[in-house]
C-alpha positions as CSV (number, residue, x, y, z in Angstrom):
1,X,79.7,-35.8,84.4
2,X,79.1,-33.9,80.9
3,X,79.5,-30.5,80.8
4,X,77.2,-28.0,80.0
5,X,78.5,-27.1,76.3
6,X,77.3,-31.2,75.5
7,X,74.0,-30.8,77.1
8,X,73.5,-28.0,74.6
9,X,74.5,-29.8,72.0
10,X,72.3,-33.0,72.9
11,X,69.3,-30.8,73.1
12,X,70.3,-28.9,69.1
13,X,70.4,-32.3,68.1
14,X,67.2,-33.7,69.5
15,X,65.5,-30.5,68.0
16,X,67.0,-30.8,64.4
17,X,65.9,-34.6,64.2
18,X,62.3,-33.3,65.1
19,X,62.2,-30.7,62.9
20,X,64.0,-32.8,60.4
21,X,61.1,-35.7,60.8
22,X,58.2,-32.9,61.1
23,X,60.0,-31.7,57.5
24,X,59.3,-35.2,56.3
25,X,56.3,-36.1,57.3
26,X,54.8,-33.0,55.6
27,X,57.0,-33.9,52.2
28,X,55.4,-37.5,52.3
29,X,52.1,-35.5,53.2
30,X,52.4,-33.2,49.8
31,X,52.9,-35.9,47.6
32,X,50.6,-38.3,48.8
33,X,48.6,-35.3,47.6
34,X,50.0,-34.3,44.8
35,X,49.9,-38.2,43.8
36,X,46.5,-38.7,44.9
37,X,45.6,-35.4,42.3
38,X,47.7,-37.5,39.8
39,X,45.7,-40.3,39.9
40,X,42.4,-38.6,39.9
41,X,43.1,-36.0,37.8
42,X,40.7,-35.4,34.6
43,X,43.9,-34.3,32.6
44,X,46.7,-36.6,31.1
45,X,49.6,-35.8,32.6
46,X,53.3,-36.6,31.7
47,X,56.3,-36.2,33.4
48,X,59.6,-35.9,31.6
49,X,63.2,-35.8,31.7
50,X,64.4,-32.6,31.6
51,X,67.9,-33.5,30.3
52,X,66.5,-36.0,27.5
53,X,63.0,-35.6,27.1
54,X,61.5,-39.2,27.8
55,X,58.9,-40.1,29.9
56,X,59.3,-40.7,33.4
57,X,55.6,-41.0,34.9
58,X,52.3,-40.8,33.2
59,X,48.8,-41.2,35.0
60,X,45.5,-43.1,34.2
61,X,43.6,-40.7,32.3
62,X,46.3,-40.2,29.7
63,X,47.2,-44.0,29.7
64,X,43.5,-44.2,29.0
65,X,43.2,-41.5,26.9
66,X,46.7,-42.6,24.6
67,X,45.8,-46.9,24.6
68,X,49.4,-47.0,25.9
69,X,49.9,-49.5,28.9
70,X,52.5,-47.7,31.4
71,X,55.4,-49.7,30.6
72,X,54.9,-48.6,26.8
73,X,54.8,-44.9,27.8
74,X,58.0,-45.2,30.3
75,X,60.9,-44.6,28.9
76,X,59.8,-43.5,25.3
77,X,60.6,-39.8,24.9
78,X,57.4,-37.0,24.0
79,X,57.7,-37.2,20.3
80,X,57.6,-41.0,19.7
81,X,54.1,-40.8,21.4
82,X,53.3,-37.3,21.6
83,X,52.4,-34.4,19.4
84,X,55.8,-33.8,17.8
85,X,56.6,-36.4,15.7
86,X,58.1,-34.5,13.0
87,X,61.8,-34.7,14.2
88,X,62.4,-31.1,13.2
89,X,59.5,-29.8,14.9
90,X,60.2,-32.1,18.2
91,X,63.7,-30.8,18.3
92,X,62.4,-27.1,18.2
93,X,59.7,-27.7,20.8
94,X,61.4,-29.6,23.3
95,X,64.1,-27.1,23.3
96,X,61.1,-24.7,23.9
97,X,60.5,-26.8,26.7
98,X,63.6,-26.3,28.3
99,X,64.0,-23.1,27.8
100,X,60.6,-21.8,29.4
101,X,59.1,-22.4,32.6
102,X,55.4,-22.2,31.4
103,X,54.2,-23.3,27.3
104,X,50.5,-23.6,25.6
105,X,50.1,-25.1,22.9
106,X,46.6,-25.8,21.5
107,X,44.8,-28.1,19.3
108,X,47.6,-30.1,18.7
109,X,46.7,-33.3,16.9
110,X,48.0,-36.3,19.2
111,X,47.8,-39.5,17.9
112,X,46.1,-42.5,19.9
113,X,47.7,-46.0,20.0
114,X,44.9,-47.2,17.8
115,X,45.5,-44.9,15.3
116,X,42.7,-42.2,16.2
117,X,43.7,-38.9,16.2
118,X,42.8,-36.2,18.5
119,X,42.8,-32.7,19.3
120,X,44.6,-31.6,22.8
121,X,45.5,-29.2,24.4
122,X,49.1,-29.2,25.6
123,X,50.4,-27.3,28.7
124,X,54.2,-27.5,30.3
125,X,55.6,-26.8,33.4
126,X,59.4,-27.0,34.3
127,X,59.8,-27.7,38.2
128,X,63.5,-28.2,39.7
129,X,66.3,-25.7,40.7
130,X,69.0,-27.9,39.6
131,X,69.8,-29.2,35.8
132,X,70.0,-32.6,37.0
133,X,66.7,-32.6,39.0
134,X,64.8,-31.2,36.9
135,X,61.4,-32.3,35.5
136,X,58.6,-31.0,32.9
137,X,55.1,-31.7,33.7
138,X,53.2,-32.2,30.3
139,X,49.0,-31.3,31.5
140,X,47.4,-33.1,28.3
141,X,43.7,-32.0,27.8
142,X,41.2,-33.7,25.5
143,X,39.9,-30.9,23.5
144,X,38.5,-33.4,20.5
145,X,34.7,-32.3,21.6
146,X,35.0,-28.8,21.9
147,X,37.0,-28.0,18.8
148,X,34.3,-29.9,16.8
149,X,31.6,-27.9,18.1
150,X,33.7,-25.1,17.5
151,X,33.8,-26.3,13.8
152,X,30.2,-27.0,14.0
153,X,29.7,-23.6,15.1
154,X,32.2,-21.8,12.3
155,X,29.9,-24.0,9.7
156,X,26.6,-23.3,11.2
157,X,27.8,-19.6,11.2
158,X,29.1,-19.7,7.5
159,X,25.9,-21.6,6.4
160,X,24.0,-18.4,8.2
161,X,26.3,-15.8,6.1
162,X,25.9,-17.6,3.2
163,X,21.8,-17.8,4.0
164,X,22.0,-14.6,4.2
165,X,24.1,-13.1,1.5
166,X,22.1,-12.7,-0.8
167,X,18.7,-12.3,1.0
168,X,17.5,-9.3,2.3
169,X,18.0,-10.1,6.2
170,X,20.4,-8.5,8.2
171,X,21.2,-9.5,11.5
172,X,23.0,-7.6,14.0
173,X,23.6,-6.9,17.6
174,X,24.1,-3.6,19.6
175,X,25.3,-2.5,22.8
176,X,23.9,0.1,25.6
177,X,24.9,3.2,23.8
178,X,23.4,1.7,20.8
179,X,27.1,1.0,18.8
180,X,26.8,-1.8,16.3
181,X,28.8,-4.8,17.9
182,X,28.5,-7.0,14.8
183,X,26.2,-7.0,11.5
184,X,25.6,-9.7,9.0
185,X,24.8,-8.8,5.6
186,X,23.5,-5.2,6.0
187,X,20.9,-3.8,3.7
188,X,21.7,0.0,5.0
189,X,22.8,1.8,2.0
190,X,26.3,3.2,4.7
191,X,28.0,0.2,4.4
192,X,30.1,-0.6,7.5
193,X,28.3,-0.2,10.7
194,X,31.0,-1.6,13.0
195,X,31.4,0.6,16.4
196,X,28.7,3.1,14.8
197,X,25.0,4.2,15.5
198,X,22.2,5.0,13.6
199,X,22.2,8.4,13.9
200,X,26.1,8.4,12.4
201,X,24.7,6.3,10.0
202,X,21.3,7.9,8.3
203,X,19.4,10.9,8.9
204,X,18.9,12.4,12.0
205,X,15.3,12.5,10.9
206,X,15.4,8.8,9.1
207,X,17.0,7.7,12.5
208,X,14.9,9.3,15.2
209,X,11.6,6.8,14.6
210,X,13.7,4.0,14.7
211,X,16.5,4.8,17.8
212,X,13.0,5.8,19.4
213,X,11.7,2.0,19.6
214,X,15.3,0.8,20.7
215,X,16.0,3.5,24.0
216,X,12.6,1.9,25.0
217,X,13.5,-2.0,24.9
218,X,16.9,-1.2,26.6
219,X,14.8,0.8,29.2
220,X,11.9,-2.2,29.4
221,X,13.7,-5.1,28.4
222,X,10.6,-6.2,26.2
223,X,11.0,-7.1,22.6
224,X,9.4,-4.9,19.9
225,X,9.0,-3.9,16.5
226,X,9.4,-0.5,14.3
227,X,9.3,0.2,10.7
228,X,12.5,2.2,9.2
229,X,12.3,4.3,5.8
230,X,15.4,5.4,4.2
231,X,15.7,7.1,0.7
232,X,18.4,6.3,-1.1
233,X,18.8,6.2,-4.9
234,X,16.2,8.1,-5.9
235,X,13.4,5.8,-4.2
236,X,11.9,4.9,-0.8
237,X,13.4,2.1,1.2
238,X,11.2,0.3,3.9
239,X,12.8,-1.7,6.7
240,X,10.7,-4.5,9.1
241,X,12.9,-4.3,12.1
242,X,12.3,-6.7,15.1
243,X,14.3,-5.7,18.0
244,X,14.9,-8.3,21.6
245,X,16.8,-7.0,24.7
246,X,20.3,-9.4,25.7
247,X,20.1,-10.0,29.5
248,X,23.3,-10.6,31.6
249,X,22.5,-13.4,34.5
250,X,21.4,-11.1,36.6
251,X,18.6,-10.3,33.7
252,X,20.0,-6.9,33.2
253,X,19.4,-5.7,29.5
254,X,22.9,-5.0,28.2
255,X,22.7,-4.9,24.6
256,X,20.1,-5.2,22.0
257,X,19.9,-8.3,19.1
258,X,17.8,-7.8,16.2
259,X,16.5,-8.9,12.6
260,X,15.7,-6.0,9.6
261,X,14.1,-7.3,6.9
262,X,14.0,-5.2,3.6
263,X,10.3,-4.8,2.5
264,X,10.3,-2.3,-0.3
265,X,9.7,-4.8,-2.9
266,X,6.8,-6.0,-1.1
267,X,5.4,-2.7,0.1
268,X,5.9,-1.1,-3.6
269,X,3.9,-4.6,-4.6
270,X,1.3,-4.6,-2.3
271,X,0.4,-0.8,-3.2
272,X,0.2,-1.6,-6.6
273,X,-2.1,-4.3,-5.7
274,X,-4.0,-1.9,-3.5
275,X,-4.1,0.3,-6.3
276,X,-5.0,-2.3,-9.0
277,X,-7.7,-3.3,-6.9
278,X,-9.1,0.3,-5.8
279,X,-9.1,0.2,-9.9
280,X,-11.1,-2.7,-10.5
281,X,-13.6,-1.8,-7.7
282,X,-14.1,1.8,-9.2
283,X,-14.2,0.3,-12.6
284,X,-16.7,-2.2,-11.4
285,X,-18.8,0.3,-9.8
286,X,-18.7,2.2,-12.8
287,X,-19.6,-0.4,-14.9
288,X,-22.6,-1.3,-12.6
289,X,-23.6,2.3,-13.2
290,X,-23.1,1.9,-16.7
291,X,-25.4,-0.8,-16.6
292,X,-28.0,1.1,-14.9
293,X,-28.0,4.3,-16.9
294,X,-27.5,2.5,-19.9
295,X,-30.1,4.1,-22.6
296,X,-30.4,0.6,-24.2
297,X,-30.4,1.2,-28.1
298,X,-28.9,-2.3,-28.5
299,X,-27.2,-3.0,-31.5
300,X,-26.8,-0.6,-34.5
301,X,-30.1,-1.1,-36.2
302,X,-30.7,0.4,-39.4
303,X,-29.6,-0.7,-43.5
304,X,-29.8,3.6,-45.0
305,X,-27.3,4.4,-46.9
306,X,-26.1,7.0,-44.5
307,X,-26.0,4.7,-41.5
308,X,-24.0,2.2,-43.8
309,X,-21.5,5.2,-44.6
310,X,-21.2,5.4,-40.8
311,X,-19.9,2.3,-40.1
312,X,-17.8,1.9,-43.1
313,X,-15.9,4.6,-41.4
314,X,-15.6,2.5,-37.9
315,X,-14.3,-0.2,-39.7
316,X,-11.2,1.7,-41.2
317,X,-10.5,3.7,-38.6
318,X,-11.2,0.8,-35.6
319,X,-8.2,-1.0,-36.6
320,X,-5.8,2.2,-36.1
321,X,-5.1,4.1,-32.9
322,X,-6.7,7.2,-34.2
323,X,-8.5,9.5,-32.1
324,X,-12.1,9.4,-33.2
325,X,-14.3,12.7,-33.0
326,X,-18.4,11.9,-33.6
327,X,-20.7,14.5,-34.8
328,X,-23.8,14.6,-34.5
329,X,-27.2,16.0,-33.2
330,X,-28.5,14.4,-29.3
331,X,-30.2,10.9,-29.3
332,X,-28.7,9.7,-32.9
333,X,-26.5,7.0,-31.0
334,X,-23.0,8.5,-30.7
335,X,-22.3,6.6,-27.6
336,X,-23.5,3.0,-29.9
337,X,-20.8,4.6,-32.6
338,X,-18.0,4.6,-30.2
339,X,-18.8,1.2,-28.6
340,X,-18.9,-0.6,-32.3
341,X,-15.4,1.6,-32.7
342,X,-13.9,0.2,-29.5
343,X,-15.4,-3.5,-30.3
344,X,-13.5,-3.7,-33.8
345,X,-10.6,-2.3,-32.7
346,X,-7.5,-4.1,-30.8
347,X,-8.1,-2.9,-27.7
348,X,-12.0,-4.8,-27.7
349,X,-10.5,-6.8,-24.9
350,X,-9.6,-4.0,-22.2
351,X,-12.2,-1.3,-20.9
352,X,-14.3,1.0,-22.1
353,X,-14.6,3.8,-20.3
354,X,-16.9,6.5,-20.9
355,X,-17.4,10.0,-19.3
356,X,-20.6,12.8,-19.7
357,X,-18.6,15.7,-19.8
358,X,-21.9,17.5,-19.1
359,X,-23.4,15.7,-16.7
360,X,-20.7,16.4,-13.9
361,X,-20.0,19.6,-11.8
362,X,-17.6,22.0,-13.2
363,X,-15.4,21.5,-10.3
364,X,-15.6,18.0,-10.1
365,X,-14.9,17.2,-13.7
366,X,-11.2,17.4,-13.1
367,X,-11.1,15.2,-10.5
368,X,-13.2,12.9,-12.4
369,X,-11.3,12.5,-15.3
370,X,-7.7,12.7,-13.8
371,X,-8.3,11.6,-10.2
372,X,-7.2,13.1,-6.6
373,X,-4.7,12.5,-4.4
374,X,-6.1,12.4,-0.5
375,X,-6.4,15.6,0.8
376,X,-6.2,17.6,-2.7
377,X,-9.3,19.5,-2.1
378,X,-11.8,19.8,0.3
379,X,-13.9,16.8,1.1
380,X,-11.1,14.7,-0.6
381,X,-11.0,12.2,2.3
382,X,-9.5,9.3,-0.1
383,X,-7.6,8.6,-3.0
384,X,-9.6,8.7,-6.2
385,X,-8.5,6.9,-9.5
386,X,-9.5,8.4,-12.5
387,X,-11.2,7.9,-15.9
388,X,-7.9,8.6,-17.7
389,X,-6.3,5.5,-15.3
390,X,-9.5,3.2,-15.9
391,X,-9.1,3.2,-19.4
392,X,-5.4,2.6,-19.7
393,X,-4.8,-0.1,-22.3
394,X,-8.5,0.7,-23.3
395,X,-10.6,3.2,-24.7
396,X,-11.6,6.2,-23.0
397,X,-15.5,8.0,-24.8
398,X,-16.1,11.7,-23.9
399,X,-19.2,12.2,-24.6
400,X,-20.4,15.9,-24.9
401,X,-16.8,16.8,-25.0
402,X,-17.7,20.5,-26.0
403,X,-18.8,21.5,-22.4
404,X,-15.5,20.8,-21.0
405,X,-14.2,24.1,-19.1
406,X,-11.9,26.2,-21.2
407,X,-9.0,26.1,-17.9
408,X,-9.1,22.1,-18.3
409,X,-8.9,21.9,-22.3
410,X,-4.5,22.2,-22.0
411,X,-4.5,19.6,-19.3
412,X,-6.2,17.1,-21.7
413,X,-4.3,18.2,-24.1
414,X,-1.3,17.2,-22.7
415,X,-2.1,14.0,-22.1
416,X,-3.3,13.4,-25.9
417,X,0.2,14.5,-26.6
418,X,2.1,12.9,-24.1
419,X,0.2,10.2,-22.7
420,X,1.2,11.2,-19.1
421,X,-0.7,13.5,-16.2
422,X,-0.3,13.9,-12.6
423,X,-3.8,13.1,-10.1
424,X,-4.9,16.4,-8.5
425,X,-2.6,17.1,-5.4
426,X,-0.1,14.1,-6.8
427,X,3.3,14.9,-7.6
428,X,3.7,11.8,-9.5
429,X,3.3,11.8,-13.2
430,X,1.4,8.8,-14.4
431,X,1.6,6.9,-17.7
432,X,-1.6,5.7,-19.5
433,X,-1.8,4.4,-23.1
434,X,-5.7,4.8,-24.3
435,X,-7.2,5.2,-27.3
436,X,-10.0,8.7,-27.1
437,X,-13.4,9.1,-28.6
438,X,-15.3,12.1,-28.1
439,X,-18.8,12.8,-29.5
440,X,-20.4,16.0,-29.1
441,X,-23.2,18.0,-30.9
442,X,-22.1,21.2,-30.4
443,X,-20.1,23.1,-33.7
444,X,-16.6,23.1,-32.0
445,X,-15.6,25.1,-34.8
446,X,-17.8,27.6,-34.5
447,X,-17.1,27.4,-30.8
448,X,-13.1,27.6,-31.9
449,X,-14.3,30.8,-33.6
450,X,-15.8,32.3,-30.7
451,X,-13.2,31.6,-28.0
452,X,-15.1,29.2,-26.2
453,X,-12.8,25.9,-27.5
454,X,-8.6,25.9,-27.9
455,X,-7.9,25.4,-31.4
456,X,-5.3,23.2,-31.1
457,X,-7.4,20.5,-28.8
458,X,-10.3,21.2,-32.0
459,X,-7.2,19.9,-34.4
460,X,-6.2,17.4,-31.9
461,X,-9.4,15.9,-32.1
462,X,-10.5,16.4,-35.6
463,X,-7.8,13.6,-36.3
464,X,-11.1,11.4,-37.8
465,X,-14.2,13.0,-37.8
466,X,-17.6,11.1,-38.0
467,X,-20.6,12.8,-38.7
468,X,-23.9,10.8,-37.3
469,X,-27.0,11.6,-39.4
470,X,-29.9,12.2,-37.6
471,X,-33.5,9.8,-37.8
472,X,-34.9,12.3,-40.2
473,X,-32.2,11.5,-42.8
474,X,-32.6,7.8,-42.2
475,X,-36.4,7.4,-42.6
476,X,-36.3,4.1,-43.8
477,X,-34.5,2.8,-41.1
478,X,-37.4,4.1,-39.2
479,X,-39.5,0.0,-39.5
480,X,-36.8,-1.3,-38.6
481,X,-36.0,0.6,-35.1
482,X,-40.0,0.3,-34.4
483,X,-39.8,-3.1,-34.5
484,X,-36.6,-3.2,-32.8
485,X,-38.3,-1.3,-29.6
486,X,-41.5,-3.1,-29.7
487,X,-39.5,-6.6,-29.0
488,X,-37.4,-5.4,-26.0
489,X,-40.0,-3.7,-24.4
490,X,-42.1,-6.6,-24.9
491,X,-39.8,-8.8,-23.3
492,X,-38.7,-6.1,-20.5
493,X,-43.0,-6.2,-19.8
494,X,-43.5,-9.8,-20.6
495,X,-45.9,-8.2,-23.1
496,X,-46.9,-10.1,-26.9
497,X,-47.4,-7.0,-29.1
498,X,-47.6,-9.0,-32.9
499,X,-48.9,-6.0,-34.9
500,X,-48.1,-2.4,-35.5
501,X,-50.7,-1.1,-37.3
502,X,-49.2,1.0,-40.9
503,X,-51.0,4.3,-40.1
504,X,-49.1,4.3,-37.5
505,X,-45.9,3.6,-38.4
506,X,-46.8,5.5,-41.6
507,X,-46.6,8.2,-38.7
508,X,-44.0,7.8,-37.4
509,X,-41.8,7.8,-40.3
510,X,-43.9,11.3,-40.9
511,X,-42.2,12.8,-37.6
512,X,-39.1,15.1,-38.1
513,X,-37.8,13.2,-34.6
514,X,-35.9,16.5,-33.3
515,X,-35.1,14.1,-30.4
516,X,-34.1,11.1,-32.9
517,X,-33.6,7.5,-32.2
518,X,-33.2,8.5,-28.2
519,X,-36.6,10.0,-28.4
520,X,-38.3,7.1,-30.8
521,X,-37.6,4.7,-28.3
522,X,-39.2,6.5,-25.5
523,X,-42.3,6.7,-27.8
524,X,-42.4,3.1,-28.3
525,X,-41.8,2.6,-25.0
526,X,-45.0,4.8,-23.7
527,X,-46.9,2.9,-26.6
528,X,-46.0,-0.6,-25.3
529,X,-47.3,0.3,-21.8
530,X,-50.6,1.5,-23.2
531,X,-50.9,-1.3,-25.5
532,X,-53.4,-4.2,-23.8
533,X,-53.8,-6.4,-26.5
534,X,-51.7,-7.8,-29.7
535,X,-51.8,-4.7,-31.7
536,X,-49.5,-1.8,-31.0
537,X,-51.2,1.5,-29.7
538,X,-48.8,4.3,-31.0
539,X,-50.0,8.1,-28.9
540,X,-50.1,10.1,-31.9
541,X,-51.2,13.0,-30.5
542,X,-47.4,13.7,-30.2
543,X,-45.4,14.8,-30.9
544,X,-46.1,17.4,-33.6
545,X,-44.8,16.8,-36.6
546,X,-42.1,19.4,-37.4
547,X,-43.0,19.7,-41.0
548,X,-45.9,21.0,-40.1
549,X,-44.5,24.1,-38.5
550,X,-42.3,24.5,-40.9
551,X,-44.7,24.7,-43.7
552,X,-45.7,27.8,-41.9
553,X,-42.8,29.4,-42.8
554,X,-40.7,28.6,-39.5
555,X,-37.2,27.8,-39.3
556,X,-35.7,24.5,-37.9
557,X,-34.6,26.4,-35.2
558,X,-38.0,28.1,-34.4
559,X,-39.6,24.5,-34.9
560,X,-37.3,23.3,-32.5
561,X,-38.2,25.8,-30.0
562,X,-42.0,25.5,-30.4
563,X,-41.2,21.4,-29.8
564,X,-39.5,22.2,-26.6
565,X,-41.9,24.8,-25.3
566,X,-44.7,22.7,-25.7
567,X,-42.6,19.7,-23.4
568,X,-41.8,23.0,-21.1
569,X,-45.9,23.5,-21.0
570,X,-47.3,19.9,-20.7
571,X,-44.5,19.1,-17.6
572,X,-45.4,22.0,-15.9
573,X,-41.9,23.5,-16.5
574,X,-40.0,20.8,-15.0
575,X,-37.1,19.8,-17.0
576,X,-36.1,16.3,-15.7
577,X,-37.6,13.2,-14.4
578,X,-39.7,10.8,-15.1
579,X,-42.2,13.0,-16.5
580,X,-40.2,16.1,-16.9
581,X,-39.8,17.8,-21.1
582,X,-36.6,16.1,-21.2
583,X,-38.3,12.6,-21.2
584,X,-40.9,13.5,-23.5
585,X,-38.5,14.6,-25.7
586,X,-36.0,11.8,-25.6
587,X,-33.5,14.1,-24.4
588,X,-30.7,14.0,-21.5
589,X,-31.3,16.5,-19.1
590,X,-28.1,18.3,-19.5
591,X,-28.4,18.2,-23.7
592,X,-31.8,19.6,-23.2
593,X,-30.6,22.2,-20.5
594,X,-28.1,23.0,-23.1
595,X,-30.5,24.0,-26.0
596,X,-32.8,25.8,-24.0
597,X,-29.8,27.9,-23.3
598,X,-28.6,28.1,-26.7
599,X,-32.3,28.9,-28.1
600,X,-33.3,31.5,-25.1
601,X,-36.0,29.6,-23.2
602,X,-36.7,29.9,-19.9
603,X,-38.2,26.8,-17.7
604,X,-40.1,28.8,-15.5
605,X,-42.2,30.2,-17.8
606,X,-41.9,27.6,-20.8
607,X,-41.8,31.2,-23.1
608,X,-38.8,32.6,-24.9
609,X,-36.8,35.1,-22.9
610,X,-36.1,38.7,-24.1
């Protein structure tokens, strides 16, 4: 019989041989699974020696990956086939190896059996408690793919900076408090915007517009545009900025992304154009007006020795820059004089602007000539460009320049002297380079005398002075106008007039002509539309010959005011229009408003006042 101390062994024993076999079964069970993840696994893996570094194990993927058969690979130690060839660097890692239980190294080039070389990443693990049973596991991961996308990504990248260097693009990204992340090539006049907002940036003002737009696409998440102005360096900048939200996965706006654009060059360019072609239009508009308020004297017409004197001085002075003052009574073709200046001259190609001094408002004459801002003055509602602007490069005619206001003689002063003015309500001074004419028939320096014109605009304008002789000192130019007339009215009425009769041009060149040529050709022009057949019908009924009067004993003056009371009488008192004294006399309204003034006669009544 055993005793009961061997039972109790017996019964240890049969539990340590079960727990021994359990122990077993579940070692052969973990590496069955740890060698069923070697063989699958999408990694290479190595396993190496410890004590001398060679290679004990290697699985499919890294075979396949290396061209190495197994029996090539066992045996051979890490930096025969591995990443450490250099022996000094092997030496150094492989003690690395041994000394720590975990290294990375990454994009290591290994080289393949076949001589390709590829980039890995290389990870070690030491397992074993004891020197002699210790192994490294070597996880070998192709990285070959992802570093050259990385590359092609740092290129792509470097291609974009260098786009963008030296355009004026900046791109640049933002988180939810609105901090710069990251900028490329900012066109912000601060420089670095790294970790910083706008509002740090610019302006709290220059800021607000734009920081505006961006709280409401992190709020919306929808994309949107905003213009940005900055001044810096003495100008305006302008800014195209197109701003898209950044979603998380969840499609939570986290950030902003965005483009600015710098468009100051483009929006100084396209005002310019806006403002060239505002010019053209108002020149073309004015030159339609020209056209259709042109008095139509044609050419110069005439071979007296006083007309010839005339435009021997427009030759000499057409070739200089000179200002150009014509003198001379209403009607004896001031405004032709200044167009056969400007024609002759070296400016003939550019504009020819001219401007009746008389003929607009008082209060409008400024803005006329030097042109408004919007909003200058009531019933301003746009921008206005002036004569002075229309005629750069050109020639600028102020006709009747004696009725400008004696508050606005410094201003155009100025700009005789400088060549520069500011538009009414502009703060901007302008540059123009013309060349002035002015005509008037007014003494200016009689009017210097009295107060009523600035001396020093009289001297700046007396720079060439040009008297224009009246028709009654021209007489035998007189045949030649006639004829002159006859032919375009003939054409303009499709009539053939082949004769004028000599009494009447005998007549004619009889008349004192207080209107002169201006006042001729409205004559002719009444005779051609009362003419039916072939021979001119001249009204000689009138005008009255001035010499007549005057052999009275009259003066010039008191002849001239009989002429223009009798107009007053036969028009009923009306002064303008169509059939008003002015166009019986040839006159312009405001020239004839002008004498009547100067000579005391009233339109009502047609009689001198007192």
């Amino acid at each position: 019989m055993r005793g009961k101390g061997q039972v109790s062994i017996q019964v240890y024993d049969v539990q340590d041989e079960a727990d021994r076999k359990h122990s077993e079964e579940r070692l052969r069970a973990s590496e069955l699974r740890y060698r069923r993840l070697f063989e699958t696994a999408k990694d290479g893996i190595l396993i190496l020696d410890a004590k001398t570094g060679t290679i004990t194990d290697a699985n499919p993927f890294l075979i396949n990956l290396l061209g190495y058969s197994l029996e090539e690979l066992l045996g051979a130690t890490l930096w025969e086939i591995g990443p450490f060839k250099d022996i000094k660097e092997s030496k150094l890692a492989f003690a690395e190896l041994q000394d720590k239980e975990y290294i990375r190294y990454e994009s290591l080039p290994l080289e393949t059996k076949d001589g390709r070389s590829i980039a890995v990443e290389f990870v070690s693990n030491v397992y074993g408690l004891s020197a002699e049973t210790r192994v490294i596991q070597c996880n070998i991961r192709d990285i070959t793919k992802r570093k050259q996308m990385e590359e092609a990504l740092r290129q792509s990248e470097e291609r974009f900076r260098a786009a963008l260097k030296n355009s004026r693009i900046a791109v640049f990204s933002q988180g939810r408090d609105l901090r710069y992340i990251w900028s490329y090539n900012s066109n912000l006049p601060t420089g670095e915007t790294a970790d910083r907002t706008l509002d740090e940036l610019l302006e709290t003002a220059e800021a607000a517009s734009d920081t505006k737009v961006r709280l409401q696409v992190l709020e919306t998440g929808i994309a949107a545009r905003a213009e940005m102005r900055i001044a810096y360096g003495g100008r305006k900048h302008y800014y195209d900025v197109a701003i898209d939200p950044v979603l998380d996965s969840a499609g939570a706006v986290v950030g902003l992304t965005g483009v600015r654009i710098d468009v100051t060059e483009l929006r100084e360019t396209t005002e310019a154009l806006r403002e060239a072609k505002q010019k053209l239009t108002e020149e073309k508009l004015y030159l339609e007006q020209e056209i259709d308020t042109e008095l139509g004297f044609g050419e110069i017409v005439g071979r007296s020795k006083a007309l010839q004197a005339v435009m021997g001085n427009v030759r000499t002075v057409a070739s200089t820059d000179a200002t150009v003052l014509l003198l001379g009574e209403t009607g004896t073709g001031k405004e032709l004089v200044a167009r056969a200046v400007h024609r002759t001259s070296k400016r003939c190609d550019k504009s020819f602007i001219k401007m009746n001094c008389a003929a607009i408002p008082s209060g409008l004459l400024e803005s006329e000539l030097f042109g408004n801002e919007k909003g200058a003055f009531t019933g301003a509602v746009n921008k206005k460009i002036g004569r002075l602007e229309l005629a750069d490069k050109g020639t600028l005619f102020l006709d009747e320049i004696g009725e400008i206001p004696l508050a606005m003689q410094p201003k155009l002063l100025r700009v005789l002297q400088d060549q520069e003015f500011e538009r009414l309500g502009g703060l901007q001074t302008l540059k123009v380079n013309f060349r002035l004419i002015a005509a008037t028939n007014r003494n200016l320096a009689e009017a210097m005398r009295d107060n009523e014109f600035r001396s020093d605009l009289y001297y700046r304008l007396n720079v060439f002075p040009i008297r224009i002789p009246p028709l009654r000192e021209r007489r035998q130019d007189i045949p030649l106008l006639v004829e002159h007339f006859v032919q375009k009215f003939c054409l303009r009425m499709k009539k053939s007039i082949t004769s004028i009769p000599q009494r009447a041009m005998d007549a004619l060149k009889a008349l004192d002509w207080p209107g002169n040529v201006r006042e001729l050709e409205n004559i002719i022009e009444r005779a051609v539309i009362l003419t039916q057949g072939s021979v001119l019908v001249v009204p000689l009924s009138e005008p009255i010959p001035l010499k007549e009067e005057r052999s009275k004993g009259q003066t010039l003056e008191a002849a001239e005011r009989g002429h223009i009371v009798r107009a007053l009488r036969e028009s009923h008192g009306q002064v303008g229009g169509m059939s008003g004294a002015a166009g019986r006399l040839g006159m312009k309204r405001t020239t004839l408003q002008s004498k009547m003034k100067h000579l005391g006669i009233d339109p009502h009544s047609g009689r001198p006042q007192h």
